[in-house]
N, C-alpha and C positions, 0 to 999 in steps of 0.2 A: 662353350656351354655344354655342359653335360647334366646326367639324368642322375637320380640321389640312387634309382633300380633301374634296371631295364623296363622300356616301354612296354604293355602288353600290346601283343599281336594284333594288328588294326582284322577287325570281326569282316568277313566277306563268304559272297555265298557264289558256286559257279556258275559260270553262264552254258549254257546248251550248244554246243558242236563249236567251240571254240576254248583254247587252253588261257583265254583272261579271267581273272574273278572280278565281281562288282564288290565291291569296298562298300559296307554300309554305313551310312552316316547316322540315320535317326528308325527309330521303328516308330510309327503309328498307327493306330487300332481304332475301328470303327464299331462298336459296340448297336445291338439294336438298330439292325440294316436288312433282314427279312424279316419279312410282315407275320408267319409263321413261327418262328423264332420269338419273336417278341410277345406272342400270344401263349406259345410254350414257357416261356418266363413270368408269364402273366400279366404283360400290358399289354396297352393299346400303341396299333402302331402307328395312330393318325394321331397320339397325342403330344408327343415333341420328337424334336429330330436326333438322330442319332448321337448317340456320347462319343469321346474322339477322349483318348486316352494312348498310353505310351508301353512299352517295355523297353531295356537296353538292347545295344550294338548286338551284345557279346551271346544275347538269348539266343539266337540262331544255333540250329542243328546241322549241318548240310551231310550232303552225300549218305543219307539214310541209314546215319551211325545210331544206336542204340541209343536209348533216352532214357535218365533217371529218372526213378517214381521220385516226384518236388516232396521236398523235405518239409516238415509241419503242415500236414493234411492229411485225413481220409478220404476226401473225397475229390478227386483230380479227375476233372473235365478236358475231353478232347472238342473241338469247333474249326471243322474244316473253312478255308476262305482261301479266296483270290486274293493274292499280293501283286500289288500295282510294285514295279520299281520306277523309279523315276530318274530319268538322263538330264534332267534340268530342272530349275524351278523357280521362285521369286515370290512375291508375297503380292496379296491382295489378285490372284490370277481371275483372268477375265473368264466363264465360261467356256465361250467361245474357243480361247488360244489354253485348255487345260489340257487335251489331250496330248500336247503337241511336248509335253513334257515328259508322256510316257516313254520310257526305254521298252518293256519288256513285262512278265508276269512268270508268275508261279504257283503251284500252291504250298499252302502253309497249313500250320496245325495251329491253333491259340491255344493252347494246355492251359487252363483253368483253375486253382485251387479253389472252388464253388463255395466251401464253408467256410472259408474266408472273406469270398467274394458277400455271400450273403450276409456274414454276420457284421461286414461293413456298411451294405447298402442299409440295415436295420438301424445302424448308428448314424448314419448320415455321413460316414468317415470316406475316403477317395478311397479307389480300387487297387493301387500299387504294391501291397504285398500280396494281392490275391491273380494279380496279370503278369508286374515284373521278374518274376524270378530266373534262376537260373536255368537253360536249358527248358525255355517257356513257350520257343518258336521255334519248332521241327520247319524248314525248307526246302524245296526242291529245287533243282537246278533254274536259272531265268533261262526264261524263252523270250528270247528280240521279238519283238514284233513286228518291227522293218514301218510301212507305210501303214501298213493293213492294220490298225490301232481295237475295234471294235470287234470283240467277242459274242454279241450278241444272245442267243439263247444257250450259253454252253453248259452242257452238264455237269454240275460238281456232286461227287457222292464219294464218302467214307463207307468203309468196313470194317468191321471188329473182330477177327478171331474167324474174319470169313463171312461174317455175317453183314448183310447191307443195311447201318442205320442213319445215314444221312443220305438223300436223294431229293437233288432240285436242279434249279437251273438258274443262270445270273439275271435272267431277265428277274428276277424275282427279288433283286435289290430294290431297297426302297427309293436308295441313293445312289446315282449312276457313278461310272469311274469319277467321268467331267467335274460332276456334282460336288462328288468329296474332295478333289485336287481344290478345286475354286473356292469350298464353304472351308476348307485346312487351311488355305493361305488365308485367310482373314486372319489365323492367330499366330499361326508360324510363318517364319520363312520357307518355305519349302527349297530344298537343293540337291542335287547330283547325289545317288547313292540312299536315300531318303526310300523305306519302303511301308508300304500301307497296307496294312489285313483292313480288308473289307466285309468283314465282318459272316456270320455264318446261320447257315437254314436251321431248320428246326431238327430235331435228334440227337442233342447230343446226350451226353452220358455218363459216367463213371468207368476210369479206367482203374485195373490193378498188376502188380508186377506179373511179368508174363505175356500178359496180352500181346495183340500182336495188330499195329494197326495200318490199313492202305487208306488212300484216297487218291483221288485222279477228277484233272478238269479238259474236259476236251480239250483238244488244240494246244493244251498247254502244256501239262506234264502228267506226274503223276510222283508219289513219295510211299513209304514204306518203310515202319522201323516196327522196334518192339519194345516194350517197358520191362527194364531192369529194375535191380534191387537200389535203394535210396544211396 
């Protein structure tokens, strides 16, 4: 059996003080997950529970390579979050047995095309050309997290050009790691290599070529690139 092309390169991001990559299987996004955040957008965040949406494999950035301005938009949003990876999985997971799925963390950027994103939500259309694109998911290396699974109050904060506009802490998730593992497996399978942006605090923003953007979550990492031209 052979291939009609060559396969493309299976999408993986590296792991912290070890020379293996984590191979990614699926990306999932947790949308409207700070209580803050979702009042900066303009809802309520006691009113439904968070949206769970997707981008591809291949959107990963790793090793804090430069990032193209997404093509068909003016206005491109950065939203810093905690990405859960996951070392296992299965469907329908019990609370209880969700953490035990975790591998490891990182952070992540969700790059946003917002005028997209908005003139979908106005039409009632899905978010997929305004979350999937290319070069959608800036990553930073995973950090194992061994036995010691709960991160508790750790600080996640972005900078822009130096400037600090994202600043909070994970307790400030609406919905905990456990939470999203166990309420995601009711629609998906979850499995090995499977990674989830857990969505982001209030601040975000509009980036343009040039910029130059950090973020860092305690304990966990820390990432750094800049916006080139399209």
């Amino acid at each position: 059996m052979t291939y009609v092309f060559p396969p493309a390169p299976i999408p993986s991001v590296p792991i912290k003080g070890s020379r293996q990559l984590f191979a990614v299987n699926r990306i999932y996004c947790v949308g409207q997950n700070y209580g803050d955040h979702v009042r900066e957008m303009g809802g309520d965040p006691k009113a439904s529970p968070p949206v769970f949406f997707s981008k591809p494999a291949n959107s990963v950035v790793t090793e804090n390579q430069n990032v193209n301005y997404a093509l068909a938009t003016d206005n491109l949003h950065y939203e810093v979050e905690l990405v859960v990876a996951l070392g296992t999985g299965g469907s329908n997971i019990a609370f209880e047995e969700a953490m035990a799925c975790v591998y490891g963390y990182a952070v992540g950027i969700d790059l946003t095309r917002r005028d997209l994103q908005n003139a979908a939500k106005q039409d009632g259309k899905p978010w997929d050309i305004a979350k999937g694109f290319d070069k959608s998911a800036p990553i930073s290396a995973i950090t194992p997290c061994g036995v010691e699974k709960q991160l508790g109050n750790a600080r996640i904060t972005l900078s822009l050009n130096g400037e600090t506009k994202q600043d909070s802490s994970l307790n400030e998730m609406i919905w905990s790691v456990a939470e999203i593992i166990a309420e995601l497996s009711r629609f998906f399978e979850l499995k090995a290599g499977d990674l989830l942006f857990t969505g982001t605090p209030s601040g975000v923003s509009g980036v343009k070529v040039g910029d130059h953007i950090e973020a860092e979550i305690a304990g966990v990492g820390e990432i750094a690139f800049s916006m080139v031209e399209k």
